[in-house]
PAZAPA-4460 file (N, C-alpha, C; in steps of 0.05 Angstrom, whole numbers, plus 32768, in hexadecimal, padded with zeros to 4 digits):
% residues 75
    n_x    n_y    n_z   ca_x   ca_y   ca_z    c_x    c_y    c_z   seq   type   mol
   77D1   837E   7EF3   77E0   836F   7F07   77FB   8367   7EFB     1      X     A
   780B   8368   7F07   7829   836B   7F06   7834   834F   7F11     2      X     A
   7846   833D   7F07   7855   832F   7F17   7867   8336   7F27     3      X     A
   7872   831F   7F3A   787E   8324   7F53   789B   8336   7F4B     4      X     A
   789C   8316   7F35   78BA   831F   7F21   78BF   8338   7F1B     5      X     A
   78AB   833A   7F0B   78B0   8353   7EFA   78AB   8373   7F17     6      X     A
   78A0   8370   7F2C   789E   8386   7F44   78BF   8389   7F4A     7      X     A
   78CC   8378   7F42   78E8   836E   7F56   78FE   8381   7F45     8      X     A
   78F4   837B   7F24   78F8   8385   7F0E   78FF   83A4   7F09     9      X     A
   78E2   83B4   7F12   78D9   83C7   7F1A   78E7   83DB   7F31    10      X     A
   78E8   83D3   7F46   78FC   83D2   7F5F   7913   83D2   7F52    11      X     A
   7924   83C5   7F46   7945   83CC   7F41   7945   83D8   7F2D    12      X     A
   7934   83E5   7F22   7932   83F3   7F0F   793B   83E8   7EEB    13      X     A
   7930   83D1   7EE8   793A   83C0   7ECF   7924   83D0   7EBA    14      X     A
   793E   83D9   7EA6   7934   83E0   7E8B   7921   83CE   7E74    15      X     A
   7923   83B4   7E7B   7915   83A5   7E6B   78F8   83A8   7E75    16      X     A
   78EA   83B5   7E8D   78D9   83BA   7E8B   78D0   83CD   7E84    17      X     A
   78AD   83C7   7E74   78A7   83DA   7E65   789A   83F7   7E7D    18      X     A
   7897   8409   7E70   7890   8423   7E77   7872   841D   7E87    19      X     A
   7863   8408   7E77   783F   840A   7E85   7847   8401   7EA1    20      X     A
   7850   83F0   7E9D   7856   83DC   7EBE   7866   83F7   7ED5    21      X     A
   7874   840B   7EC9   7883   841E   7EDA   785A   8433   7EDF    22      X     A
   7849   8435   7ED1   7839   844B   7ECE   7827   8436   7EE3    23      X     A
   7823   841B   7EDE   7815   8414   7EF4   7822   8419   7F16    24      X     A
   7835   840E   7F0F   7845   8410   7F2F   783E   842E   7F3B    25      X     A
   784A   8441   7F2B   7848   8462   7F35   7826   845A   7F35    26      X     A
   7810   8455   7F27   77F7   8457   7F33   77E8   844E   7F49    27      X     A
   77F7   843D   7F48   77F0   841F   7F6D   77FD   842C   7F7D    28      X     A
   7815   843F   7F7E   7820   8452   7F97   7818   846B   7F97    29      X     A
   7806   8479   7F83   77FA   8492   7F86   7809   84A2   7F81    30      X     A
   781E   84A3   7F6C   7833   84B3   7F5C   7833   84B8   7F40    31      X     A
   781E   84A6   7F2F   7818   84B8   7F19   781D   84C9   7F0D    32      X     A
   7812   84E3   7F1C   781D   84F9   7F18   783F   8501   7F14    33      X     A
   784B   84EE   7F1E   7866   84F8   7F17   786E   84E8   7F00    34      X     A
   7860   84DC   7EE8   7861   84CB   7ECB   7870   84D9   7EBF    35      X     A
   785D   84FB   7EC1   786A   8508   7EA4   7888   8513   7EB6    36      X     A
   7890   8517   7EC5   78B8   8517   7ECD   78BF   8507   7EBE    37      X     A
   78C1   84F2   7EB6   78CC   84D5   7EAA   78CD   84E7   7E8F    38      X     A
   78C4   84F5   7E7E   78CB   8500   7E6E   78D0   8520   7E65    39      X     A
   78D4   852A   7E80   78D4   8546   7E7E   78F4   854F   7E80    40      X     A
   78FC   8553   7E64   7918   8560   7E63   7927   8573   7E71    41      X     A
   7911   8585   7E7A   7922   8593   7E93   792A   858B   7EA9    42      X     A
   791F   8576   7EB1   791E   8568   7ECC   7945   8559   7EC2    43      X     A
   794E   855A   7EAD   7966   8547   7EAB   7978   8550   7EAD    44      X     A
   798A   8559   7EC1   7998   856D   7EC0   79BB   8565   7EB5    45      X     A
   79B9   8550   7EAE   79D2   853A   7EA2   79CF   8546   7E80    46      X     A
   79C0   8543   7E81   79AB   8541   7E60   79AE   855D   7E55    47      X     A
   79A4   8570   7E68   79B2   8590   7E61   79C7   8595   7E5E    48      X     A
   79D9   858D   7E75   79F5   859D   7E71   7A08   8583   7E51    49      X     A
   79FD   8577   7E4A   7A07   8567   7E36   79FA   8573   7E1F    50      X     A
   79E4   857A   7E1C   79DE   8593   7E04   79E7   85A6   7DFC    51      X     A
   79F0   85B4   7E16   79F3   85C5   7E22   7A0F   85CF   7E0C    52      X     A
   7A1F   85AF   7E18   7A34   85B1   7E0C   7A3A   85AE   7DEF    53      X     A
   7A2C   859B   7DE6   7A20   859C   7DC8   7A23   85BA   7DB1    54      X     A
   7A14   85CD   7DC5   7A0E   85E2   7DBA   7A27   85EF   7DAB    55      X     A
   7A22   85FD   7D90   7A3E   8606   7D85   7A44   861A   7D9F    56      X     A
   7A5D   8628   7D95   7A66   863F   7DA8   7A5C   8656   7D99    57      X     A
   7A5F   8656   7D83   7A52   8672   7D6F   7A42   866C   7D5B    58      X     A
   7A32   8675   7D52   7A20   866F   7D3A   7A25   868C   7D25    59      X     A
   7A2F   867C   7D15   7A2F   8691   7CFD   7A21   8695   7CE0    60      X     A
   7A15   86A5   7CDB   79F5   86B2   7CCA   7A0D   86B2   7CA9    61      X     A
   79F7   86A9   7C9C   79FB   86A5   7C84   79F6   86C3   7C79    62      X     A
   7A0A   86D1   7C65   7A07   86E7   7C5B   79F3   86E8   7C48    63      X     A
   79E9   86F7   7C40   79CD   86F7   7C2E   79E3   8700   7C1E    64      X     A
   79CF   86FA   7BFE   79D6   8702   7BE7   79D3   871C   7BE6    65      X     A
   79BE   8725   7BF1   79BA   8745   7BF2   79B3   8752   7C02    66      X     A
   79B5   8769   7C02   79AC   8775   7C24   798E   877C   7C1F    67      X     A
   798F   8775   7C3C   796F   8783   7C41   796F   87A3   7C33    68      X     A
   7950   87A1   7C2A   7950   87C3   7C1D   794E   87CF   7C33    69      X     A
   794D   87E2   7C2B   7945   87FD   7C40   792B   8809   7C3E    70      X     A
   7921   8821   7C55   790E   8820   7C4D   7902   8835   7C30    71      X     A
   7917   8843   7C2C   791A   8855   7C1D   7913   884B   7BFA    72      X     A
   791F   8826   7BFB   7913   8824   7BDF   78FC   8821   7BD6    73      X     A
   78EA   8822   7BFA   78D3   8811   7BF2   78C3   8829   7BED    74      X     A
   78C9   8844   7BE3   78BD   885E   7BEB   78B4   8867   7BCE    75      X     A
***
């Protein structure tokens, strides 16, 4: 059971409430099932294109000391 306060809380969407009080509410309205969205990264589409952007433009491979053999030395 939830106070009035804290429902009002809930409703304007205040961060100082904790996550159980958001998992009760979604269970008293029969939404549950939509818990795991709240942490599903694909669902964030802000959150992608900001990685997105993150990402280098080229990735460049470290030269080995030596080359791969061939198969000829292993003969």
């Amino acid at each position: 059971m939830i106070s009035h306060v804290t429902l009002i809380k809930v409703e304007r969407g205040d961060p100082a409430v904790s996550l159980g009080i958001y998992a009760n509410v979604l269970y008293v309205l029969g939404l549950i099932d939509r818990l795991d969205m709240l942490a599903d990264p694909g669902g964030d589409e802000i959150g992608l294109v900001i990685e997105e952007a993150r990402l280098p433009e080229r990735i460049h491979l470290s030269q080995r000391a030596t080359p791969w053999p061939t198969l000829h030395e292993y003969a």
